[in-house]
C-alpha positions in Angstrom: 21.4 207.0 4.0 20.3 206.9 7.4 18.2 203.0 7.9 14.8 203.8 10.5 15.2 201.1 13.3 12.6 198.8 13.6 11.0 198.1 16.3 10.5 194.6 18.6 6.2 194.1 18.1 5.1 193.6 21.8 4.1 190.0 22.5 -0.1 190.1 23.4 -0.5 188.5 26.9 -2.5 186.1 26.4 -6.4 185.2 27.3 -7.1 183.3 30.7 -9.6 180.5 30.0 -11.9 180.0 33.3 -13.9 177.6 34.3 -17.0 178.9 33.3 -15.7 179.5 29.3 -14.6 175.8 29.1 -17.7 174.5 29.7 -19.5 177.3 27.7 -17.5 175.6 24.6 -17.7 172.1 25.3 -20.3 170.4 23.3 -22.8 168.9 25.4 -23.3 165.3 24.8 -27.2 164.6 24.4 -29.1 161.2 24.6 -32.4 160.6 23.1 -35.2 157.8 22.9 -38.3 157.7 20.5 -41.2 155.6 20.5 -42.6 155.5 17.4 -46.5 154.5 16.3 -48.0 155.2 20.0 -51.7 155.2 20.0 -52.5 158.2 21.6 -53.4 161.7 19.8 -50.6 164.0 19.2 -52.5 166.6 21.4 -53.1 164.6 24.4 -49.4 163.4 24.6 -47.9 166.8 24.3 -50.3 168.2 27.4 -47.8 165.7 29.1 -44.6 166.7 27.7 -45.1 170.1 28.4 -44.9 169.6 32.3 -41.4 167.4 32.1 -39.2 169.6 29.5 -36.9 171.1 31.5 -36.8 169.5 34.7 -34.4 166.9 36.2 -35.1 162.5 35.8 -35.8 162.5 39.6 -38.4 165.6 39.3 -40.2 164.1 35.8 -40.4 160.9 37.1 -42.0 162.1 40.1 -44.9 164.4 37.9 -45.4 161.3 35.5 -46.0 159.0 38.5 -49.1 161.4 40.0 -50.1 161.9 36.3 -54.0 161.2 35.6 -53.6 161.0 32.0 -52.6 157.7 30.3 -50.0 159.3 28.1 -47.9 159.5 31.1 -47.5 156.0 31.1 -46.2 155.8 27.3 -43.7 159.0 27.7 -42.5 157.1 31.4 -41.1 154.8 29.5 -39.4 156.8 26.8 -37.9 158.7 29.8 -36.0 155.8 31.1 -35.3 154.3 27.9 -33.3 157.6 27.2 -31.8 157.5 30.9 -30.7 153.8 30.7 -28.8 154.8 27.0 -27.0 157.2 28.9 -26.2 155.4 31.9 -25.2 152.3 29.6 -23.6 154.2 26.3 -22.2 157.0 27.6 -21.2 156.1 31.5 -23.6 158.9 32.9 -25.4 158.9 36.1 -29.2 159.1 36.1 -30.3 161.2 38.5 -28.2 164.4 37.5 -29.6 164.5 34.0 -31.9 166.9 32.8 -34.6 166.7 29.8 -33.5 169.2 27.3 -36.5 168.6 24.6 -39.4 166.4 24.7 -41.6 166.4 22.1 -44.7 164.8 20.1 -44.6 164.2 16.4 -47.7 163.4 14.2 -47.8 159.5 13.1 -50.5 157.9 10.4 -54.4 157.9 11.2 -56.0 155.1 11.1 -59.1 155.4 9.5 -62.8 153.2 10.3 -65.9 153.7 10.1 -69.2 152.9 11.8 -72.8 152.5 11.0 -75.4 155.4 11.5 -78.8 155.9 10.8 -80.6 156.1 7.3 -77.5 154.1 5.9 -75.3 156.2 6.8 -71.7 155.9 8.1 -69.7 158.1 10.6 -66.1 158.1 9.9 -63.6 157.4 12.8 -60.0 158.8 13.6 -57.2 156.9 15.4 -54.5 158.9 15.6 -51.2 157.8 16.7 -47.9 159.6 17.6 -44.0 159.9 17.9 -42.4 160.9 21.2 -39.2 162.1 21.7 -37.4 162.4 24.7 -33.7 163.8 24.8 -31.4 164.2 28.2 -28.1 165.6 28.7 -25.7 166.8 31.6 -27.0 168.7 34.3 -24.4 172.0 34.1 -24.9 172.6 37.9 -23.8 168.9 39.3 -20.8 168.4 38.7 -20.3 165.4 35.8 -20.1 161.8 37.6 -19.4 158.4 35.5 -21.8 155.8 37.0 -19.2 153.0 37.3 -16.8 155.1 40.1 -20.0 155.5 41.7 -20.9 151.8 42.1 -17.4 151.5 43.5 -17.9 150.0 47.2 -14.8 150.6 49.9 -14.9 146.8 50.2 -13.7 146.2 46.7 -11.0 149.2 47.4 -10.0 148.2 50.8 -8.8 144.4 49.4 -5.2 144.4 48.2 -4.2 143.0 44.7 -2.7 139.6 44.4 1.2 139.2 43.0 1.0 137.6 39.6 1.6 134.0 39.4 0.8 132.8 43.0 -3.0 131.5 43.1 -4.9 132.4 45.8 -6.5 129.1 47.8 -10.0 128.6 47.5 -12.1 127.2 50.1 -14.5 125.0 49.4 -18.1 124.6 51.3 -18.6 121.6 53.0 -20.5 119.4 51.4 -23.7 118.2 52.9 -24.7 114.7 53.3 -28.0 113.5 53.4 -28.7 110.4 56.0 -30.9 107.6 54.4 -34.2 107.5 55.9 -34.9 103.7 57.7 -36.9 101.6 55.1 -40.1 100.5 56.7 -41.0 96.9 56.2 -44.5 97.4 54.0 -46.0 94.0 55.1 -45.7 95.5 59.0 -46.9 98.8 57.8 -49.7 97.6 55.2 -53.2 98.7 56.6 -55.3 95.7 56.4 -58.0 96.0 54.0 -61.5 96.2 54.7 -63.8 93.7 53.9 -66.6 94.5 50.9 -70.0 94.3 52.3 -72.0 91.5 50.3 -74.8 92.4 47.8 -77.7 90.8 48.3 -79.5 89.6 45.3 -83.2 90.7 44.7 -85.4 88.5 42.8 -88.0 89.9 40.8 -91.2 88.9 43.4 -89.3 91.2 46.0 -88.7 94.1 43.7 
């Protein structure tokens, strides 16, 4: 019986990962802050928001400074909270982050009320909100941690010390005050003036 010969399988070459497809598949890492209870109306905040989602820290930091609103103030400050948990948790640098989402949730009303005419009361609305602020890696800068950055060349140039030998200190001069002379404070002792005398008025010269 004649056996068909089997053939090798040819090996597939295999895929060439660039650049580009690694970052494409690395998760981004993203920070977020939230402020929670903020009195200021949901609608009002998110006017804000809508002019910083997108940009870089340097850029929104720069709109929310030459903002006339007063929301700006309250999402300013979720902006660097968010910043300073990525520059302190995560070793990022601040100014090549980007805001990815920023957003306003809907918090509890407060509800009063005020006195109107014919007994009547008017009913009055505080609103309050939740802002969100999320940043993450700017994909055109190249990642930086933020402690090689603070790095000076002074701390580089100086050579490390072999273990075991100490290195001398010097120590500062000390300074040493010079007592002042002690005046003699009979010498110095103003004589005092003498009290003029009160005459005495009888009752005729009243």
């Amino acid at each position: 019986m004649a056996t068909a010969s089997k053939t090798p399988a040819k090996a597939k070459p295999k895929a060439q990962t660039t650049s580009a497809a690694k970052s494409q598949t690395l998760p981004r890492r993203e920070v977020q802050s939230t402020a929670k209870w903020v009195r200021i109306s949901p609608r009002k905040a998110r006017l804000v928001t809508d002019h910083i989602r997108g940009r870089s820290v340097p850029e929104a930091r720069t709109v929310l400074a030459f903002s006339d609103r007063a929301a700006a103030i309250e999402i300013d400050k979720v902006l660097r909270s968010a910043v300073a948990n990525a520059e302190a948790n995560h070793g990022m640098f601040g100014d090549d982050l980007v805001i990815s989402a920023a957003y306003v949730d809907v918090g509890p009303t407060i509800k009063r009320w005020r006195a109107r005419a014919r007994g009547r009361v008017a009913r009055i609305k505080k609103r309050t909100c939740h802002i969100t602020v999320k940043v993450v890696q700017n994909p055109d800068i190249e990642p930086r941690k933020r402690r090689a950055a603070a790095a000076t060349p002074a701390a580089q140039a100086e050579t490390p010390t072999p273990t075991g030998e100490a290195t001398p200190v010097e120590e500062a001069p000390k300074k040493t005050r010079t007592p002042r002379p002690k005046k003699d404070d009979a010498a110095t002792a103003k004589p005092a003036a003498p009290k003029p005398a009160r005459s005495r008025q009888t009752k005729g010269d009243r």
